[in-house]
N, C-alpha and C positions, 0 to 999 in steps of 0.2 A: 641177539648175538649176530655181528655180521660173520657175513660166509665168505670161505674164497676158493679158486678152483682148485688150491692141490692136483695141479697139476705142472710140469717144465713151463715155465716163460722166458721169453725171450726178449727183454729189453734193446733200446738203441738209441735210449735217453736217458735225460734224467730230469721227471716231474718232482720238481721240490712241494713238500705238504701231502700229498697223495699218498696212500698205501702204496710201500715197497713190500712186493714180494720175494721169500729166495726162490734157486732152481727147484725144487720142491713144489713151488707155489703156498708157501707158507709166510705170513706176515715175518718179517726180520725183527728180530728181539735183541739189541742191542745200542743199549741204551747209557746216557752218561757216559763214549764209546771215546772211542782214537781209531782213527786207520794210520796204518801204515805201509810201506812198501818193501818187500824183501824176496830177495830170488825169483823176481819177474811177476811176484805175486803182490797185489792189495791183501791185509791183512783189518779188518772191521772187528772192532771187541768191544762188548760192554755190556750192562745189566742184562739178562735173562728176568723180564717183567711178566713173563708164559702166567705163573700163577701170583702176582702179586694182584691177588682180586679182594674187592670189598668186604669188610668182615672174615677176613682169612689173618693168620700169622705166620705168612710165609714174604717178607718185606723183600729177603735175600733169595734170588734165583741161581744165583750162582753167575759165572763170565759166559757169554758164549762167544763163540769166533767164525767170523766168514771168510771165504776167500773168492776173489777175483782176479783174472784177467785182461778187463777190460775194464772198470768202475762203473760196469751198470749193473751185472748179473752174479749173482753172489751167491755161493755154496754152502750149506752150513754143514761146519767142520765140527759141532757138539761143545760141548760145554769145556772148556780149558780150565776151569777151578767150580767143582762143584760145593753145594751148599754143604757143610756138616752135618750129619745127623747126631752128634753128641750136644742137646741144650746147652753144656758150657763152654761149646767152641767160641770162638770168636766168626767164624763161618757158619754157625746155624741157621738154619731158613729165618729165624726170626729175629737175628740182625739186620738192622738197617744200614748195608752195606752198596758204596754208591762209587761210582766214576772208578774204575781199575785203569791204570797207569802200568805200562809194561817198559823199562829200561834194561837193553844190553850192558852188563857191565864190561868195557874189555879188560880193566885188571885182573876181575875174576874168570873171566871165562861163562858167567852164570846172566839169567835172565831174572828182574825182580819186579816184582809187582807189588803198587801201593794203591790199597784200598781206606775211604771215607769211612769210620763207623760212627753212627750219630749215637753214640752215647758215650756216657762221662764226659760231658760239654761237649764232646767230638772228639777222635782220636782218629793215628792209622791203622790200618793193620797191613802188617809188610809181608810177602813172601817170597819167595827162592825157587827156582826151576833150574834146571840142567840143558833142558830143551823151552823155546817159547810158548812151544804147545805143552809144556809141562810134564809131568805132574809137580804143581807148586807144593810146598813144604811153610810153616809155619816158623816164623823169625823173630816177629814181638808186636806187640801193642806198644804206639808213641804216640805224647805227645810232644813235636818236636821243639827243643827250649822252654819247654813248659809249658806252652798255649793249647790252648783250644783251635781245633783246626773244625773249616767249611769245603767248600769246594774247591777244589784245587788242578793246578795244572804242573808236569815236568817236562824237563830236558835234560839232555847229554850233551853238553857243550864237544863238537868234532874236534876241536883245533889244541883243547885242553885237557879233554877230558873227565871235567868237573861236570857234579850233576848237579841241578837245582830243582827245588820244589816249590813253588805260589801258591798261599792258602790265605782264604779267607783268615782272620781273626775273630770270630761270630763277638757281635755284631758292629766291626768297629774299624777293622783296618786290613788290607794286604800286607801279608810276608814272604818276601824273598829269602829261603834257607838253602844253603849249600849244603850238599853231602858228604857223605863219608866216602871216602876210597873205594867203597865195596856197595856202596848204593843204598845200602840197607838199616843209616840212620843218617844223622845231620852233624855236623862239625862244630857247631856253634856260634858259626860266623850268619848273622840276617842281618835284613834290613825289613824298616818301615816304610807303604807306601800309601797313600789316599785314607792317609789320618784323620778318626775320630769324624768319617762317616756312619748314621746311622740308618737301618734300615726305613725306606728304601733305596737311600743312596748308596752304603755299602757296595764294596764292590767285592761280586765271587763270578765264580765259575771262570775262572782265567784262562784263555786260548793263546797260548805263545807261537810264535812265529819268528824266521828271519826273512826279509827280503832286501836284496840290494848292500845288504851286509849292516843293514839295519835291523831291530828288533823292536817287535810291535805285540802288544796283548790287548787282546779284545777280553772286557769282563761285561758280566750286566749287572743290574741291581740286584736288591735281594729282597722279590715279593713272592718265596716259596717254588711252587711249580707254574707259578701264573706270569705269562713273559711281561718285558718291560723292555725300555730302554736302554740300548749296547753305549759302549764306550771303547774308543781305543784310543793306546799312548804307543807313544817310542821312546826307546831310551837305547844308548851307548852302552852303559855299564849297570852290569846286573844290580847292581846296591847304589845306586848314584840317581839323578833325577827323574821320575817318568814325568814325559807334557802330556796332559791330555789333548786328541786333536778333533775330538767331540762324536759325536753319533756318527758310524759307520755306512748304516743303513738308509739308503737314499731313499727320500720318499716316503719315510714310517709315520704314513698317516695315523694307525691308532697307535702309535708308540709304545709298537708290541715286539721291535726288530722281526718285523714280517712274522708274527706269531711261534716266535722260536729262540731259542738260548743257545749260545755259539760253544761247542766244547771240545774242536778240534780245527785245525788250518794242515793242509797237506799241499805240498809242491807235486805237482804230477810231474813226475818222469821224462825229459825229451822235450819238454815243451815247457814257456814263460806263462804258465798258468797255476792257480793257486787257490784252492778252495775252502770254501768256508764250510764249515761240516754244525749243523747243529738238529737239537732235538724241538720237535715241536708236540708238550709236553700235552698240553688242554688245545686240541684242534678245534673244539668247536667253542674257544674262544676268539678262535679267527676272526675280524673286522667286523668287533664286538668293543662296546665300551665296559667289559669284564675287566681287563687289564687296566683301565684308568681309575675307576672304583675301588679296585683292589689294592691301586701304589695309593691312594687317600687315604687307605684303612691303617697302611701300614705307619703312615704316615702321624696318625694319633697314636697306636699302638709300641710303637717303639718310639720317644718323643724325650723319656728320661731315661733311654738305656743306657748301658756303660758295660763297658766287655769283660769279658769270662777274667776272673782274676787267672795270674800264673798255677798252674802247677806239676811240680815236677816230679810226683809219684807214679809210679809204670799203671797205665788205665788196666781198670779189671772187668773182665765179662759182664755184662748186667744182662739182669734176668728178664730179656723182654718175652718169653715166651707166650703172655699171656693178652701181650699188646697187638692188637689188632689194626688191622689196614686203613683209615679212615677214607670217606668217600676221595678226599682231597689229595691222596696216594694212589687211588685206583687208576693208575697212569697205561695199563697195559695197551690200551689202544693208543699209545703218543705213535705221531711219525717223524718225520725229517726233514731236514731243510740244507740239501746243500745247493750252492749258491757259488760260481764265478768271484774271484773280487778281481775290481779294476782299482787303476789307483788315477787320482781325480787330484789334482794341485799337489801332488808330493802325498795322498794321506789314501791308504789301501780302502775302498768304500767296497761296500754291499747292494749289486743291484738285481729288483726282482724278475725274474724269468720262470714264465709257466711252463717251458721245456727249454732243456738245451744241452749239446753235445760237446765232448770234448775234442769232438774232429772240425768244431770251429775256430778253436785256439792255437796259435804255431808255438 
């Protein structure tokens, strides 16, 4: 078991791949995350993996939340939705409960949050806060239009108001679903995009972005927790063409997107600067031919798949109590990758830096 000093650190960089510590001096636990910025504050949220250890059935940690001043040194502000202790929540430790999404609604007034649950082919589970730091409240299991949902990304369009959610289609296609008024289901209206890819072309874990008043999503394939190959597209209009404009990542000798999965993009504040935020899930598959082995494997194995049929019945709790962590989950030591993007002929690229500051960027 590695050690760390539990003690204040004081950062005044940022080493992408390296142990991040919080003010604590405690490894940061937040994973499959989003930051954001609000009232002068960074806000870092995502998986608590503390006890998601091998041979345990605790998959679900609960959210945890940090905060910053500065995006090196970060606070931990505790758990903003913890696990349930009632086996048939939808929140039970031993859900497999993954990427939380936090959207303001302004019609409501209310904060909601959408969580990944990998069972009954995948569903959401949605919840309701009054305040961001919550306490969230329980609103439904979805699946949204009847699909089976993977990794997923949102936004609150500023200009409209409209929300949308991008989810995998396990194992087959991206969906654009627009939301409801109040955030907390979908309208009916999607769209189809990077059709009747299978894994490991499949495209999940979508990172949306605007820049330039353009809009761009970084997805990767889908070879489990083992990284691969990024992709980003741009498109005009949320249901209308995405182009791909190919691997992001400059230089991705083992075509691993620098050992890591992109699962958020933030505009800093004050400055033409724009970050790629990701989890770097299996470190010590780092500048290893682990990840090319792995997209081969996947490659025989899903060869005659075909995607989750529709269905449109409300998903019901399953009983994973009994399901245990496999080695291939014991992700508790993942770190992070965030990363500068530049843009290079028109197209937002990823380049690698063993440190670097945001008092280099105006």
């Amino acid at each position: 078991m590695q050690t760390y000093p539990l003690v204040p650190v004081n950062y005044q960089s940022i080493r992408p791949g390296e142990v991040w510590l919080d003010t604590e001096g405690k490894p940061i636990q937040a994973h499959g995350f989003q930051v954001t910025f609000r009232e002068g504050k960074y806000y870092w949220y995502g998986e608590d993996k503390t006890h998601t250890l091998f041979g345990t059935n605790r998959m679900f940690g609960g959210v945890r939340c940090y905060s910053s001043t500065d995006f090196y040194n970060w606070k931990d502000e505790g758990r903003i939705i913890e696990p349930a202790t009632d086996p048939h929540s939808p929140l039970h430790h031993c859900q497999k409960l993954e990427r939380p999404h936090i959207l303001y609604c302004a019609k409501t007034g209310r904060y909601v949050c959408w969580l990944k649950s990998q069972s009954n082919d995948g569903h959401f589970v949605i919840l309701e806060a009054e305040h961001f730091m919550g306490p969230y409240h329980f609103v439904r299991n979805l699946k949204p239009n009847g699909f089976a949902v993977g990794d997923f990304d949102m936004y609150a369009d500023p200009d409209t108001g409209k929300g949308y959610v991008w989810f995998e289609r396990p194992h087959w296609e991206q969906i654009c679903a627009e939301l409801s008024d109040d955030y907390t289901n979908v309208n009916g209206r999607y769209s189809e995009h990077f059709v009747g890819k299978v894994p490991p072309f499949t495209r999940e874990a979508a990172a949306h972005f605007v820049m330039d008043g353009k809009h761009y999503i970084y997805t990767s394939g889908t070879t489990s927790y083992t990284p691969n190959p990024s992709e980003v597209a741009v498109f005009d209009d949320y249901h209308g063409e995405y182009t791909v404009l190919g691997n992001p990542h400059i230089g991705d000798e083992y075509a691993h997107s620098f050992c890591s999965q992109i699962t958020s993009v933030i505009k800093i504040p004050g400055k033409d600067l724009y970050v790629a935020m990701a989890d770097r899930w299996l470190p010590h598959t780092n500048k290893t031919d682990i990840p090319k082995k792995d997209w081969q494997s996947f490659l025989t194995r899903y060869k005659d798949h075909r995607p989750y049929p529709k269905d449109f019945a409300t998903p019901k709790v399953a009983d994973r109590f009994y399901t245990l962590v496999n080695p291939n989950q014991d992700v508790y030591k993942a770190t992070y990758v965030f990363l500068p993007i530049v843009v290079k002929d028109g197209i937002p690229m990823i380049e690698w830096k063993d440190e670097w500051k945001l008092e280099n960027y105006e």
